[in-house]
C-alpha positions in Angstrom: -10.5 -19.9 32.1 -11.5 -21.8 29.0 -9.1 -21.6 26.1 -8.9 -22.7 22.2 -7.2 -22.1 19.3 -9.0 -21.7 15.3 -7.2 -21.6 12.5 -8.0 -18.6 9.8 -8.8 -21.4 6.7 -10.9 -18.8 5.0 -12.0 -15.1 4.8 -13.7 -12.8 2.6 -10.9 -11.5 0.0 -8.1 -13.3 2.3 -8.0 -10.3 4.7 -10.5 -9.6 7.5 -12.8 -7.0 7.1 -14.7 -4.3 8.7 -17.8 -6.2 8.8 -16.6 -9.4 9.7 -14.5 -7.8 13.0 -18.2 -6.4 13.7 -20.0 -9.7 13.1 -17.3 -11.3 15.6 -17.3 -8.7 17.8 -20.7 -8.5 17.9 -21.1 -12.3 19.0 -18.7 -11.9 21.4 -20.5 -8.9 23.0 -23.2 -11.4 23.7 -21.6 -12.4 27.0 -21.0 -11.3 30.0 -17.0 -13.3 30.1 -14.0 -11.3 28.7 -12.7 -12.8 25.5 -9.0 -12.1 25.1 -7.7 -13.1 21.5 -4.2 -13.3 20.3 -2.3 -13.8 17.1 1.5 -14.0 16.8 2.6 -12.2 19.9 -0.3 -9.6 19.9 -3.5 -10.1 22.7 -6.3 -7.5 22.0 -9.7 -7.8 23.3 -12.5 -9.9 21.6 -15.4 -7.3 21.6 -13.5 -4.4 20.2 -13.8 -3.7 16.5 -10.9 -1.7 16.1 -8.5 -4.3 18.1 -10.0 -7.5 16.2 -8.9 -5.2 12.8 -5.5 -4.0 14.4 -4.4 -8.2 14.5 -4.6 -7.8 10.6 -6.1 -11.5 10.2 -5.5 -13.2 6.7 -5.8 -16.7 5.4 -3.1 -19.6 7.4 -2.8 -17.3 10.3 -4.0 -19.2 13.7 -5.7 -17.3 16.7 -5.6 -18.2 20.1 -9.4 -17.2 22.1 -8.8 -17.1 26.3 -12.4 -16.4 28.2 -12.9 -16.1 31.9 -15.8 -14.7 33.5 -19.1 -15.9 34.8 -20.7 -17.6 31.7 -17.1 -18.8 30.2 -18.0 -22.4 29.6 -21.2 -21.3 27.1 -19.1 -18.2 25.7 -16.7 -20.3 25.0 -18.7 -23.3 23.4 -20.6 -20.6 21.5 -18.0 -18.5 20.2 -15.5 -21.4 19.3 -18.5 -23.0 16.8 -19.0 -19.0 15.4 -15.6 -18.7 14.9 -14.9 -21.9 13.0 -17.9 -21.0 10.7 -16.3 -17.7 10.1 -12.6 -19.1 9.4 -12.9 -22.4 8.1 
């Protein structure tokens, strides 16, 4: 299991949106390794839209990203550099 943690520096209109869940969904689909996100006390799964909107992201929170599956090591180097594009 790979893990690491990205803090939410910046987002469109301080909230996360619609398309942004589908852009980071959508990179997460990519792989084949299940990406398990959490926020506060709240784990939802990385390639669902409707989860990555239920964690109600905003500017200063910090997400935690667990991946395990066959191709964790480049989902996780992958995602991690997406995800620090997106937030910071």
């Amino acid at each position: 299991m790979k893990q690491f943690s990205v803090a939410v520096d910046k987002i469109e209109d301080g909230i996360l949106h619609v398309r942004s869940a589908g852009l980071i969904m959508k990179e997460a689909s990519q792989f084949a390794s299940d990406v398990k996100v959490t926020k506060d006390e709240k784990t939802v799964n990385g390639k669902d839209i409707l989860e990555w909107m239920g964690l109600k992201l905003a500017v200063g929170d910090v997400i935690t990203v667990n991946i395990e599956g066959p191709d964790e090591e480049a989902t996780a180097d992958s995602f991690e550099v997406f995800l620090n594009r997106q937030f910071s």
